[in-house]
PQR file with spaces between the fields and no chain letter, atoms N, CA, C, O and H, PARSE charges and radii, in Angstrom:
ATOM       1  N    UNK     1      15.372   24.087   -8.048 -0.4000 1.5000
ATOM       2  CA   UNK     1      14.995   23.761   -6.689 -0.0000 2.0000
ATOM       3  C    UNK     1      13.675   23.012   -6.729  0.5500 1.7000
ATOM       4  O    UNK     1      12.742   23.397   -7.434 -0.5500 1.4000
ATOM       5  N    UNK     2      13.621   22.024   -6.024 -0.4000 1.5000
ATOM       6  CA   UNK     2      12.345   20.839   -5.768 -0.0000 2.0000
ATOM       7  C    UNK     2      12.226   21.089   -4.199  0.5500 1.7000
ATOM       8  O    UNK     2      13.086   21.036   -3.320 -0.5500 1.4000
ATOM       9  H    UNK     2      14.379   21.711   -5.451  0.4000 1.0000
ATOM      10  N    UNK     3      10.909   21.370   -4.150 -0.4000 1.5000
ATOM      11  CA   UNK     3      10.341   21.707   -2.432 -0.0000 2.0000
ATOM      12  C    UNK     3       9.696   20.240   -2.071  0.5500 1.7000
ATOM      13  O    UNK     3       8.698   19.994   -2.749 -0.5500 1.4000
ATOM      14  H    UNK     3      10.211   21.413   -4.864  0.4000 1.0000
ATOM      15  N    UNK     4      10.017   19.365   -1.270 -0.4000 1.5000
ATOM      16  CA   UNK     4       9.445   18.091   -1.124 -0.0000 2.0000
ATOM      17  C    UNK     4       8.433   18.580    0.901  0.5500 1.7000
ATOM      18  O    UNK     4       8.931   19.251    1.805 -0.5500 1.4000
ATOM      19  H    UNK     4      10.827   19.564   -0.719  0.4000 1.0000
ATOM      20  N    UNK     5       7.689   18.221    0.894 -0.4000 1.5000
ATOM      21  CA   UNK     5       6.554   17.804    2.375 -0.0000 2.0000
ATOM      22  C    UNK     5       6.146   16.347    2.749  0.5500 1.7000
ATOM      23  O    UNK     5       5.933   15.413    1.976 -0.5500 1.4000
ATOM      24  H    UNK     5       7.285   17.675    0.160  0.4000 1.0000
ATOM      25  N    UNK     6       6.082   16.367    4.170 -0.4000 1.5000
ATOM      26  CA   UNK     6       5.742   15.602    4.599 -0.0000 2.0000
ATOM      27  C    UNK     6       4.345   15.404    5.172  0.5500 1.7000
ATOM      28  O    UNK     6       4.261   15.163    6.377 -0.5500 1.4000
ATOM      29  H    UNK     6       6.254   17.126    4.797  0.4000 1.0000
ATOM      30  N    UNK     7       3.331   15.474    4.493 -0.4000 1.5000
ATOM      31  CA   UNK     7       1.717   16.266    4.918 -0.0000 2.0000
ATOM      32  C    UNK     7       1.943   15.529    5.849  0.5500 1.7000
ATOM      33  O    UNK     7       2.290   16.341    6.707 -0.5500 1.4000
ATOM      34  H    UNK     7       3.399   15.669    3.515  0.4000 1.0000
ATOM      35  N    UNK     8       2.007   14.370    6.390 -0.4000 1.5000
ATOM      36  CA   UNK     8       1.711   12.830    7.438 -0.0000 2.0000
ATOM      37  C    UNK     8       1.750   13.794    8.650  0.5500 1.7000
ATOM      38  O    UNK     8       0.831   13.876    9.465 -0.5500 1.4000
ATOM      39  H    UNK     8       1.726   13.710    5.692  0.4000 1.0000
ATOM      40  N    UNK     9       3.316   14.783    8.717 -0.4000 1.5000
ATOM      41  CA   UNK     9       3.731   14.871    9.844 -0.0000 2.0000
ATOM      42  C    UNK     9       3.753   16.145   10.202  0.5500 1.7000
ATOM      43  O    UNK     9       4.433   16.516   11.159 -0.5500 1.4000
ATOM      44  H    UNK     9       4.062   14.716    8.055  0.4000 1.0000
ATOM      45  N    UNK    10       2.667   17.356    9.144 -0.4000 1.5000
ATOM      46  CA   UNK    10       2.229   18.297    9.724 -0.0000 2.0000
ATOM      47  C    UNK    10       1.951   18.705   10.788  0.5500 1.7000
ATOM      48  O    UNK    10       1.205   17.961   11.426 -0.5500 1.4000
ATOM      49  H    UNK    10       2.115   17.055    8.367  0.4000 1.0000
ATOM      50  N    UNK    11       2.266   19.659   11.290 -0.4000 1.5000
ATOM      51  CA   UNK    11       1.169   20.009   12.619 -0.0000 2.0000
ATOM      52  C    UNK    11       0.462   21.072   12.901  0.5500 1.7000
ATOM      53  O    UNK    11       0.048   21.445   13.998 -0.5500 1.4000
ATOM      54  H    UNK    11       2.872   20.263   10.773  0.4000 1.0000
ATOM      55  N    UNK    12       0.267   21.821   11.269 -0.4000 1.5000
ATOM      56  CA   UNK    12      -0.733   22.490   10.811 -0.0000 2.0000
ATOM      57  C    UNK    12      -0.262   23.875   11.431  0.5500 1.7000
ATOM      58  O    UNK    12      -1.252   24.598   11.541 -0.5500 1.4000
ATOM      59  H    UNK    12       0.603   21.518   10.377  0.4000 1.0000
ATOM      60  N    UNK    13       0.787   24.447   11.835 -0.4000 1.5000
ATOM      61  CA   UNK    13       1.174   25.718   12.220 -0.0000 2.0000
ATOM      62  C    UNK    13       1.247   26.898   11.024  0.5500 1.7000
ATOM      63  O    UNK    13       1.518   28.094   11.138 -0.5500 1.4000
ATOM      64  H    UNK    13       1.592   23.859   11.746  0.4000 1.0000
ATOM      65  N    UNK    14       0.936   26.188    9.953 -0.4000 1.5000
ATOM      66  CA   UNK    14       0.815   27.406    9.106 -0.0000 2.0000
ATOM      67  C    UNK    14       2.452   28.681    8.711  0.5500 1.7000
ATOM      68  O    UNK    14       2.351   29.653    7.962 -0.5500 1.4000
ATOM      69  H    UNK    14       0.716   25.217    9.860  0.4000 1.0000
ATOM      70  N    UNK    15       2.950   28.528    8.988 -0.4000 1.5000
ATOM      71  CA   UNK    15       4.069   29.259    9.003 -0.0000 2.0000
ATOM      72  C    UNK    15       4.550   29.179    7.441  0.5500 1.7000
ATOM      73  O    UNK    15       4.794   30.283    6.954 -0.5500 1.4000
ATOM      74  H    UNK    15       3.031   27.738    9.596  0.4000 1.0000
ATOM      75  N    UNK    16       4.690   28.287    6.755 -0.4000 1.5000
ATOM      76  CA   UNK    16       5.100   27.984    5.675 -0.0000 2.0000
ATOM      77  C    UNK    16       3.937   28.943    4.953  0.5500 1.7000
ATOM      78  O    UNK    16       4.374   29.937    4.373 -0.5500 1.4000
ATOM      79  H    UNK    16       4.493   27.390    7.151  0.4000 1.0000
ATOM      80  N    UNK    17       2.168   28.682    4.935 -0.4000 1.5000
ATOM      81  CA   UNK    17       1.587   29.419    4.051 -0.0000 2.0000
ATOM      82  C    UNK    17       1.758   30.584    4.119  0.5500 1.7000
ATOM      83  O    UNK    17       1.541   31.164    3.055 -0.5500 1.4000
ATOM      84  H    UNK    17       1.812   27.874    5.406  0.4000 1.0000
ATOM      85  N    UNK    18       2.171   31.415    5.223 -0.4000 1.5000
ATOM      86  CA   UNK    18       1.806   33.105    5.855 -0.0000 2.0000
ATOM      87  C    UNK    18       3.387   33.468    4.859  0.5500 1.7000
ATOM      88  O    UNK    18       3.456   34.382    4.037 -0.5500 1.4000
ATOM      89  H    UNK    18       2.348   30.943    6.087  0.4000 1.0000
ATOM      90  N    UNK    19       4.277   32.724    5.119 -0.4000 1.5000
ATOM      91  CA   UNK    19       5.701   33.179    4.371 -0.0000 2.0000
ATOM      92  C    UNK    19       6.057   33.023    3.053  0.5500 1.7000
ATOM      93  O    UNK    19       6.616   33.924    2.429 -0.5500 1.4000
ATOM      94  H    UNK    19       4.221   31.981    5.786  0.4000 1.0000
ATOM      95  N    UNK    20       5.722   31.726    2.475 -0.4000 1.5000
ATOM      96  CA   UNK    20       5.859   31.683    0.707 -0.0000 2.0000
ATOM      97  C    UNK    20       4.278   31.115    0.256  0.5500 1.7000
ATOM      98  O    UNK    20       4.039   29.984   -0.167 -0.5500 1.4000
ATOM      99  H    UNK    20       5.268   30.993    2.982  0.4000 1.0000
ATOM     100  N    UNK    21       3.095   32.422    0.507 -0.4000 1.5000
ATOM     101  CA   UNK    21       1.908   31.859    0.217 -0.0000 2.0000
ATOM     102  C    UNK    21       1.503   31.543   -1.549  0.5500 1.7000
ATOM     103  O    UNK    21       0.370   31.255   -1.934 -0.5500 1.4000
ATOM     104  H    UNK    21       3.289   33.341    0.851  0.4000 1.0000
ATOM     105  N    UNK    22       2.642   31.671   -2.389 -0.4000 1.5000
ATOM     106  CA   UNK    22       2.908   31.212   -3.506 -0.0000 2.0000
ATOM     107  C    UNK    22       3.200   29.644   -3.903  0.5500 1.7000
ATOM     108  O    UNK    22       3.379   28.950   -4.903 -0.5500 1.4000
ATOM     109  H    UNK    22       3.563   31.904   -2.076  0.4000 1.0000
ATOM     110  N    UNK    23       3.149   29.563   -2.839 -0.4000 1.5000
ATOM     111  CA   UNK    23       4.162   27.666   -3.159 -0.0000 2.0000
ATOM     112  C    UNK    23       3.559   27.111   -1.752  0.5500 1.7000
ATOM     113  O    UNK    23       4.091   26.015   -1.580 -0.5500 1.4000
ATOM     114  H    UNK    23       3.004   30.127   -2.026  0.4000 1.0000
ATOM     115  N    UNK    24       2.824   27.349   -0.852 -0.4000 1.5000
ATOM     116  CA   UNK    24       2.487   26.735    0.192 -0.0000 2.0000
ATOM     117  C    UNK    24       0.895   27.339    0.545  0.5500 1.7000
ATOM     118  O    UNK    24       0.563   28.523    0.612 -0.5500 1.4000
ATOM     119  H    UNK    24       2.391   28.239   -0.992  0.4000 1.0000
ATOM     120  N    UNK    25       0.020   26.096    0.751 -0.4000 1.5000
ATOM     121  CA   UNK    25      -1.210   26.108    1.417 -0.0000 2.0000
ATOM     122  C    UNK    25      -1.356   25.291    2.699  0.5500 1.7000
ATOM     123  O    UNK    25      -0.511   24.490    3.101 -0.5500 1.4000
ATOM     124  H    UNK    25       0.289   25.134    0.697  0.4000 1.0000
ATOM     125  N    UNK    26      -2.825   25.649    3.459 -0.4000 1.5000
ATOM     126  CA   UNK    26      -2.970   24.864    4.006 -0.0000 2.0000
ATOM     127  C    UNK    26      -4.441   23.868    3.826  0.5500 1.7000
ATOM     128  O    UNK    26      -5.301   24.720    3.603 -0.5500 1.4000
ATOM     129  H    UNK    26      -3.511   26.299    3.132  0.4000 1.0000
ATOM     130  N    UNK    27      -5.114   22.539    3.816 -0.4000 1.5000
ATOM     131  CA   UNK    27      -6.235   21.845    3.650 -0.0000 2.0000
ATOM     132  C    UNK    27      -7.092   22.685    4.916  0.5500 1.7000
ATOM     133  O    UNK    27      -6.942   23.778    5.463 -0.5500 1.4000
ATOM     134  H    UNK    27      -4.416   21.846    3.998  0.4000 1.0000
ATOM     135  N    UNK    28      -8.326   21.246    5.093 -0.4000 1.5000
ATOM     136  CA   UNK    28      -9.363   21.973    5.731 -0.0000 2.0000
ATOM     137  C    UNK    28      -8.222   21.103    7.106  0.5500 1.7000
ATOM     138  O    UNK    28      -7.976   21.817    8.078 -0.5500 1.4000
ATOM     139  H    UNK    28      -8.449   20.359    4.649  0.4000 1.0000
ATOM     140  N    UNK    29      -7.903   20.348    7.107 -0.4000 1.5000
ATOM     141  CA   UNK    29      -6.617   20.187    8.716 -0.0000 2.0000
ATOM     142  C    UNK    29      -6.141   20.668    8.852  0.5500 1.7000
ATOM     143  O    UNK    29      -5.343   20.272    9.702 -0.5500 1.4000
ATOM     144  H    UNK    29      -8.103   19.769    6.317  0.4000 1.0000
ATOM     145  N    UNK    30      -5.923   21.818    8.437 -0.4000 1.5000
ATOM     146  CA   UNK    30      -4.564   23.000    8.460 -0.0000 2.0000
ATOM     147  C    UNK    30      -2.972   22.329    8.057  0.5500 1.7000
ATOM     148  O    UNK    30      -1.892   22.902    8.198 -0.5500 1.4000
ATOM     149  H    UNK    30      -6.571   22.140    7.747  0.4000 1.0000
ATOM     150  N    UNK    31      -3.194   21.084    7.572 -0.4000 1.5000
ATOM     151  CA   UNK    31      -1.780   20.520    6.822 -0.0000 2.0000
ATOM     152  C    UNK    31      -1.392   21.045    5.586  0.5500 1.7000
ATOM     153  O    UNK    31      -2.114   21.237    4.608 -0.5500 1.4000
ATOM     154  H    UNK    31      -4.071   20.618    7.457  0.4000 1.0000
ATOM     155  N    UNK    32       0.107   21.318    5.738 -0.4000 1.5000
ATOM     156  CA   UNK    32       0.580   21.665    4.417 -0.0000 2.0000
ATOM     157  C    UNK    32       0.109   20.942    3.002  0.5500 1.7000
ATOM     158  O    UNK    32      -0.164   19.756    2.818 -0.5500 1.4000
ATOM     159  H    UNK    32       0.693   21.162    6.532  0.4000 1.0000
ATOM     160  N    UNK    33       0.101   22.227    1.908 -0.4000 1.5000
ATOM     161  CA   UNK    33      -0.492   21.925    0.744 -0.0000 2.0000
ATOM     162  C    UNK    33       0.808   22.762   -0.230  0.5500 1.7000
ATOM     163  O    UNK    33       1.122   23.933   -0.444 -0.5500 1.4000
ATOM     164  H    UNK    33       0.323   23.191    2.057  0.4000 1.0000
ATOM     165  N    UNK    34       1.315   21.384   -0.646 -0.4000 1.5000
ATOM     166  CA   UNK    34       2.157   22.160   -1.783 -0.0000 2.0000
ATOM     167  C    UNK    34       1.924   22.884   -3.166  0.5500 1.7000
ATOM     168  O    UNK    34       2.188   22.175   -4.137 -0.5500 1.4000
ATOM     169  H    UNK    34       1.060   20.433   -0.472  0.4000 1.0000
ATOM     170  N    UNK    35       1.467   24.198   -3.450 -0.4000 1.5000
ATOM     171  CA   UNK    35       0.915   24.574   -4.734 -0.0000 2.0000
ATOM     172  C    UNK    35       1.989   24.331   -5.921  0.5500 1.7000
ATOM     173  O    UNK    35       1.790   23.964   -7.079 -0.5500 1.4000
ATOM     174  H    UNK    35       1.252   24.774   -2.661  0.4000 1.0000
ATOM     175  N    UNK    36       3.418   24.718   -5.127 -0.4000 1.5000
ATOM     176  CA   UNK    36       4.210   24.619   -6.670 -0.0000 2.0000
ATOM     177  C    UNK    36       5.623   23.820   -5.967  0.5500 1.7000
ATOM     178  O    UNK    36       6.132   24.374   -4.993 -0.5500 1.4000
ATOM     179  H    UNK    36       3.579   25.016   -4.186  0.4000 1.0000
ATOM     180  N    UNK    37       6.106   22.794   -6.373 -0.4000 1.5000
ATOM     181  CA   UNK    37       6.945   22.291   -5.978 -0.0000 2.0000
ATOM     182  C    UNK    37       8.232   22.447   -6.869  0.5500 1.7000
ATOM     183  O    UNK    37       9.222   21.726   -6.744 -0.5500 1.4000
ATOM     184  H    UNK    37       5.692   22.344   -7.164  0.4000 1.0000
ATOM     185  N    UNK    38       8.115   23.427   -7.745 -0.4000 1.5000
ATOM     186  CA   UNK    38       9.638   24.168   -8.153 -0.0000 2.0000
ATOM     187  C    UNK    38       9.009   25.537   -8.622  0.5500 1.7000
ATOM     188  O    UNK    38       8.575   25.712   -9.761 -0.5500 1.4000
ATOM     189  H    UNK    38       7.311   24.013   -7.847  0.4000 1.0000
ATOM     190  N    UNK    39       9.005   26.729   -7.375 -0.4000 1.5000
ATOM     191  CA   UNK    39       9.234   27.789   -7.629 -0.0000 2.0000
ATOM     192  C    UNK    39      10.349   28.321   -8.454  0.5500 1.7000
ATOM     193  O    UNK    39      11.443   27.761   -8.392 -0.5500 1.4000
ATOM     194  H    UNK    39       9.358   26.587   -6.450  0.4000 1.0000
ATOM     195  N    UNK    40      10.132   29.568   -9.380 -0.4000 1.5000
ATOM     196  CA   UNK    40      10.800   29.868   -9.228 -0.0000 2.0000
ATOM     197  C    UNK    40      12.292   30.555   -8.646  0.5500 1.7000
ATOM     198  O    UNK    40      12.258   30.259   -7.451 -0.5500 1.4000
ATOM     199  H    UNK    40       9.243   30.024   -9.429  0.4000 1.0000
ATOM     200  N    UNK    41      13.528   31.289   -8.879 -0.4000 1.5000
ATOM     201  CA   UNK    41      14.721   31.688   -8.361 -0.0000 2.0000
ATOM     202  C    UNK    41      13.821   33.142   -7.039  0.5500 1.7000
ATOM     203  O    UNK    41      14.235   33.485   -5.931 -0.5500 1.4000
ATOM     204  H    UNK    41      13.556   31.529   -9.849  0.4000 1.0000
ATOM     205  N    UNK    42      12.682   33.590   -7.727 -0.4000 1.5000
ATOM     206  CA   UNK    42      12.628   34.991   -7.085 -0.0000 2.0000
ATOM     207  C    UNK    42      11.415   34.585   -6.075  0.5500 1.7000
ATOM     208  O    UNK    42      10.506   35.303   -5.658 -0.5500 1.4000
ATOM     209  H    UNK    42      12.346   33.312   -8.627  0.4000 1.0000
ATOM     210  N    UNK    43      11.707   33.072   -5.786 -0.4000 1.5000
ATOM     211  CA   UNK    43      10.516   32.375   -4.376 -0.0000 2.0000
ATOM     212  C    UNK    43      11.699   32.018   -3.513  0.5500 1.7000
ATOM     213  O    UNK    43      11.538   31.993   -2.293 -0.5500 1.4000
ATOM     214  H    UNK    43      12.445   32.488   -6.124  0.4000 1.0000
ATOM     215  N    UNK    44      12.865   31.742   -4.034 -0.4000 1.5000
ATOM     216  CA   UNK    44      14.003   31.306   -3.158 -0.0000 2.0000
ATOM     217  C    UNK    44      14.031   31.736   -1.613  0.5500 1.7000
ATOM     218  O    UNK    44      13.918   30.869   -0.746 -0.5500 1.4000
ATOM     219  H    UNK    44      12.996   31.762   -5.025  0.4000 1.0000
ATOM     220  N    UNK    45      14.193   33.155   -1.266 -0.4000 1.5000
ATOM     221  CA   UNK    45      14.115   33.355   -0.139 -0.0000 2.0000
ATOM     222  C    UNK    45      12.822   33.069    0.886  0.5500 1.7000
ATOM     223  O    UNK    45      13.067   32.678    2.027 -0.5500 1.4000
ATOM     224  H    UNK    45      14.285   33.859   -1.970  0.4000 1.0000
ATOM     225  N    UNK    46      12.012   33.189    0.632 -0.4000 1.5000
ATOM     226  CA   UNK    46      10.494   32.828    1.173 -0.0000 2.0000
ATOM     227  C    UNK    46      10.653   31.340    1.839  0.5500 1.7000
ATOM     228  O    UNK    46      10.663   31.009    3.024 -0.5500 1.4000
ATOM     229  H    UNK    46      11.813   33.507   -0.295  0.4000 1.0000
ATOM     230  N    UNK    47      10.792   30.431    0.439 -0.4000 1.5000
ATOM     231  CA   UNK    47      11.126   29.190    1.111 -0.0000 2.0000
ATOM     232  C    UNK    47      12.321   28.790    1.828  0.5500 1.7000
ATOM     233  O    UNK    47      12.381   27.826    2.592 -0.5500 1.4000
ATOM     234  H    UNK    47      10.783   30.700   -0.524  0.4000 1.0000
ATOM     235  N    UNK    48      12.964   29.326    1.634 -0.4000 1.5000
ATOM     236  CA   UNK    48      14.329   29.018    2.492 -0.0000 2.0000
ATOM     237  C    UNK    48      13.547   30.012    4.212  0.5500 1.7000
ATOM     238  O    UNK    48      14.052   29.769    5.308 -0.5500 1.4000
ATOM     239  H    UNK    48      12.916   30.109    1.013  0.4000 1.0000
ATOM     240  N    UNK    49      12.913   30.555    4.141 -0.4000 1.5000
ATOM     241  CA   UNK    49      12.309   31.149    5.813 -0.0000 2.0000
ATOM     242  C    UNK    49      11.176   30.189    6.169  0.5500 1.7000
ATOM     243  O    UNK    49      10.771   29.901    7.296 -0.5500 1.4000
ATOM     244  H    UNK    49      12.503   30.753    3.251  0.4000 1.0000
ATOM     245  N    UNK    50      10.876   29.884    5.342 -0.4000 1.5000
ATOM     246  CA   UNK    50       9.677   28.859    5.570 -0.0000 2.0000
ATOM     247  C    UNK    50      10.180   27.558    5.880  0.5500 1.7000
ATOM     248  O    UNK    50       9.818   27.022    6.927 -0.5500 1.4000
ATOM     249  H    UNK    50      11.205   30.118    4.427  0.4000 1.0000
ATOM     250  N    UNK    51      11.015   26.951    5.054 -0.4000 1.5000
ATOM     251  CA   UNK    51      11.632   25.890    5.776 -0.0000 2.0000
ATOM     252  C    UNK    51      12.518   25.579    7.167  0.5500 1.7000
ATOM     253  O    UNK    51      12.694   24.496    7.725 -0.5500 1.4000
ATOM     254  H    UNK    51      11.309   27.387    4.204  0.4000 1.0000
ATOM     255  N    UNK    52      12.969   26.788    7.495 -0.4000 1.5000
ATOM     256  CA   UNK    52      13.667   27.415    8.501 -0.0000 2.0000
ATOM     257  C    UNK    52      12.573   27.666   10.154  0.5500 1.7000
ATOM     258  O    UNK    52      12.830   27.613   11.356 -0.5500 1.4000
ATOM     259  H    UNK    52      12.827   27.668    7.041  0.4000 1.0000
ATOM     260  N    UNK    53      11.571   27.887    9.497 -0.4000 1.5000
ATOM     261  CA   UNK    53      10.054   28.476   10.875 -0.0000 2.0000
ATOM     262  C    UNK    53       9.148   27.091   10.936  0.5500 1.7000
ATOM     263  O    UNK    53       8.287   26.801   11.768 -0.5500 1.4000
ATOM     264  H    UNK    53      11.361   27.930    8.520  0.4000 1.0000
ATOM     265  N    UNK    54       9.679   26.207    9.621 -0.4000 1.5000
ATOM     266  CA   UNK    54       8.446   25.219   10.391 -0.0000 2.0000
ATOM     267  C    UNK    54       8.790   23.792   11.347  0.5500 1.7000
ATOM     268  O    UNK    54       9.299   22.673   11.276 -0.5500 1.4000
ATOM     269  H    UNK    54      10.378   26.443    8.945  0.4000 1.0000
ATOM     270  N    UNK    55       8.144   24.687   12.223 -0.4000 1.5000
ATOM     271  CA   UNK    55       8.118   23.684   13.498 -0.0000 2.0000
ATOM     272  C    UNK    55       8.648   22.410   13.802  0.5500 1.7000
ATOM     273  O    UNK    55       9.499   22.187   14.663 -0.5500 1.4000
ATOM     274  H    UNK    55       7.731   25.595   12.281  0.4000 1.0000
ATOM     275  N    UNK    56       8.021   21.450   12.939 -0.4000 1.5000
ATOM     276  CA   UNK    56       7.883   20.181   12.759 -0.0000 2.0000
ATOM     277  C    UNK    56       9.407   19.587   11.517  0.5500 1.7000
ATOM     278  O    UNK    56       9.645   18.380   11.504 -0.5500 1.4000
ATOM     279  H    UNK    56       7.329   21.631   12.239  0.4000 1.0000
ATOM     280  N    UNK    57      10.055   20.297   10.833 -0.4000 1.5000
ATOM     281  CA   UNK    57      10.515   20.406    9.902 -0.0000 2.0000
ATOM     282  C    UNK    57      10.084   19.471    8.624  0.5500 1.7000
ATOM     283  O    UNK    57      10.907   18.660    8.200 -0.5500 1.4000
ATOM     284  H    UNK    57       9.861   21.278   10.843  0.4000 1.0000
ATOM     285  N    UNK    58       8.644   19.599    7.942 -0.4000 1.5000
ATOM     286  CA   UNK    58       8.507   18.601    7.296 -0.0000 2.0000
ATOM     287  C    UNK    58       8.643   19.365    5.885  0.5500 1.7000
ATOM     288  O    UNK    58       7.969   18.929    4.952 -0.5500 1.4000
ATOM     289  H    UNK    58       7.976   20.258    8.286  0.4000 1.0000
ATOM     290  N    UNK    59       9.199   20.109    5.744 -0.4000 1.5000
ATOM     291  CA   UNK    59       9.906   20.791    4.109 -0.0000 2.0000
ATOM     292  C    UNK    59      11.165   20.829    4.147  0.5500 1.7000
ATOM     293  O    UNK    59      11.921   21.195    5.047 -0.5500 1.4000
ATOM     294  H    UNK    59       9.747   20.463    6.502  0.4000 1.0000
ATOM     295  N    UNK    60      11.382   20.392    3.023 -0.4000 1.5000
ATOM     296  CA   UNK    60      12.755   20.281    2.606 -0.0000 2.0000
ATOM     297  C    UNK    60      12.997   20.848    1.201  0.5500 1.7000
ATOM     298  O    UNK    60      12.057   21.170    0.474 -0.5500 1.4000
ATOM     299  H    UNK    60      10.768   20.095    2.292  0.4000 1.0000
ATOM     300  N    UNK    61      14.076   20.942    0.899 -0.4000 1.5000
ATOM     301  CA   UNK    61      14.200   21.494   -0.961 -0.0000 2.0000
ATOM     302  C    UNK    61      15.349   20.391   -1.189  0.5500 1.7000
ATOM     303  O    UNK    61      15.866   19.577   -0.424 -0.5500 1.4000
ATOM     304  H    UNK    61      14.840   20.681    1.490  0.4000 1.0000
ATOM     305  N    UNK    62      15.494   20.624   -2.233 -0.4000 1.5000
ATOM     306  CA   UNK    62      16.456   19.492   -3.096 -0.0000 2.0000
ATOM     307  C    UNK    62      16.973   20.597   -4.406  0.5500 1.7000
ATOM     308  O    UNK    62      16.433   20.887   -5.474 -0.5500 1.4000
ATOM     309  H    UNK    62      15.074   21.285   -2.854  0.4000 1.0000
ATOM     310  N    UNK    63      18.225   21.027   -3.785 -0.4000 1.5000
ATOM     311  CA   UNK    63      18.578   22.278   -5.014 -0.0000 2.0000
ATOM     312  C    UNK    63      18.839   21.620   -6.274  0.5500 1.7000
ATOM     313  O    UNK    63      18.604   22.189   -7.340 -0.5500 1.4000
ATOM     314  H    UNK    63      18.663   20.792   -2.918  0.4000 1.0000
ATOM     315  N    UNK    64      19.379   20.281   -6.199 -0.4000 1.5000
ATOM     316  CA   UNK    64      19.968   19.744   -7.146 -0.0000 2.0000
ATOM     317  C    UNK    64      19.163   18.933   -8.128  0.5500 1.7000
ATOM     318  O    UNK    64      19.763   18.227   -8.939 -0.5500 1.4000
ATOM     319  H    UNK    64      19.569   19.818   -5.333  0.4000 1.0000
ATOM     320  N    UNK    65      17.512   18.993   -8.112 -0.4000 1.5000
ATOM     321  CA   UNK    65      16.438   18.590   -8.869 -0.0000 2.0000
ATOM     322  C    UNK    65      15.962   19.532   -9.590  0.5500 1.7000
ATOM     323  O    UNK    65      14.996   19.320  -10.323 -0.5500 1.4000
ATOM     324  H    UNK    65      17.024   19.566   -7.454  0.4000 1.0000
């Protein structure tokens, strides 16, 4: 799994860091900050809720990378 963001089109709601704070930050804008862009299998669910709660939808995964 490859976690891809769109920082541009953040809107800094934070939802992504509070849920997989392993693989997601936020800067001093409160825009997403990707720490690990292939978690491991036992981050799977986190990001799949995180991609699911954020707002704006600017995360995506790519299972097949």
């Amino acid at each position: 799994m490859k976690i891809n963001v769109d920082r541009e089109a953040c809107c800094g709601a934070g939802q992504c860091a509070l849920l997989a704070p392993d693989v997601f930050g936020q800067d001093e804008d409160d825009r997403v900050v990707l720490l690990d862009e292939r978690p491991g299998p036992e981050l799977a669910d986190a990001v799949q809720e995180a991609v699911s709660m954020c707002p704006t939808g600017v995360i995506w995964v790519d299972q097949n990378a």
